[in-house]
C-alpha positions as CSV (number, residue, x, y, z in Angstrom):
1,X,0.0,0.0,0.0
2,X,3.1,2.5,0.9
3,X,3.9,2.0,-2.6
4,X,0.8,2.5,-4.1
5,X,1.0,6.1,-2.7
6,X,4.5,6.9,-3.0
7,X,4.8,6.0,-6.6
8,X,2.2,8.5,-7.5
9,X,-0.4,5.8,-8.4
10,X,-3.1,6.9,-6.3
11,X,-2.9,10.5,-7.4
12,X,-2.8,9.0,-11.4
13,X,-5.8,7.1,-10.6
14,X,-7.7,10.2,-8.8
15,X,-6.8,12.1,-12.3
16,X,-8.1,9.0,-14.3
17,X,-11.3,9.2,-12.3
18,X,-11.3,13.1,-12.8
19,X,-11.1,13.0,-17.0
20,X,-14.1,10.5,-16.5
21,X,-16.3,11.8,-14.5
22,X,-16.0,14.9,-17.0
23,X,-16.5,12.4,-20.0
24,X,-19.7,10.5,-18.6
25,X,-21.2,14.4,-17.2
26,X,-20.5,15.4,-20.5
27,X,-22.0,12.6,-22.6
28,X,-25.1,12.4,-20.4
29,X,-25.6,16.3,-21.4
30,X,-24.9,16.2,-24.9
31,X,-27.2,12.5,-25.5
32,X,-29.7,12.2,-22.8
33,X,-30.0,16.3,-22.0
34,X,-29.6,15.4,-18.5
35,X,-27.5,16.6,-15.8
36,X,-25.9,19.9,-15.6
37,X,-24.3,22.0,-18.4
38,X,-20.3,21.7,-19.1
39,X,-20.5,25.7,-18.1
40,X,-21.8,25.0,-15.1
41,X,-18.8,22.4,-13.6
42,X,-16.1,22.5,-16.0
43,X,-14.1,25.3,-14.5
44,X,-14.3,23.7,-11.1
45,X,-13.2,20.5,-12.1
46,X,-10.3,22.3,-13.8
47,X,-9.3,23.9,-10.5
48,X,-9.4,20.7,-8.5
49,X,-7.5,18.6,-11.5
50,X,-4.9,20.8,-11.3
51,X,-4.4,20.8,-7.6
52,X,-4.2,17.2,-8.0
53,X,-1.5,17.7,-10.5
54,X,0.5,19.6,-8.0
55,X,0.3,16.6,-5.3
56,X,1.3,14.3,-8.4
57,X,4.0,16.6,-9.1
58,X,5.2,16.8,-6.2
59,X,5.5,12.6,-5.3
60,X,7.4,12.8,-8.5
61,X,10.2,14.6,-7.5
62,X,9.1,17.2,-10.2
63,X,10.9,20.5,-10.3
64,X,9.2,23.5,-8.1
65,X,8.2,25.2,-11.4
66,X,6.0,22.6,-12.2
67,X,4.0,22.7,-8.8
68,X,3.9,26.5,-9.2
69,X,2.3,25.5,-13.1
70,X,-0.4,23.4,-11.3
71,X,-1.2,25.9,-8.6
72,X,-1.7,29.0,-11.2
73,X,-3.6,27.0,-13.0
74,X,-5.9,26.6,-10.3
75,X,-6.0,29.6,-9.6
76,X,-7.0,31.0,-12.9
77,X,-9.8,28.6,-13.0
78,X,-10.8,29.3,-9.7
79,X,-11.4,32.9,-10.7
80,X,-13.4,32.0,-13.7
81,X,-15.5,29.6,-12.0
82,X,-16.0,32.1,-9.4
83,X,-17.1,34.8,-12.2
84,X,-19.6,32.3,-13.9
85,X,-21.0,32.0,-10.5
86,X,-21.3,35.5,-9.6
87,X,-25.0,36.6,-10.7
């Protein structure tokens, strides 16, 4: 199990699950008409998936530049998420 989380598996599988819960939200707009619009989670999934990038960069041993990447990232689709919101 200690290696399961060390070697970055466990934060690869939390990103595997991220992309498809965004594929099956997505396809169950776009066929069925159900569930909420793209516009309406898309950003904060964004924000979340890349603050899971910067754990996985991180466990990798990745450069700092990389985590600082990740966290900007989330930050600029924090923002946007919160200006959709903001009505």
């Amino acid at each position: 199990m200690n290696q399961f989380f060390t070697s970055g598996l466990a934060v690869d599988l939390v990103l595997a699950l991220m992309v498809g819960e965004a594929v099956l939200l997505m396809a169950m707009h776009r066929c069925a008409g159900r569930g909420p619009a793209p516009s309406d989670w898309l950003a904060n999934l964004a924000s979340g998936f890349c603050l899971v990038l910067g754990v996985r960069a991180v466990v990798g041993g990745a450069p700092w530049p990389w985590l600082a990447l990740a966290l900007s990232g989330s930050l600029l689709a924090h923002l946007v998420d919160l200006k959709l919101r903001w009505r």
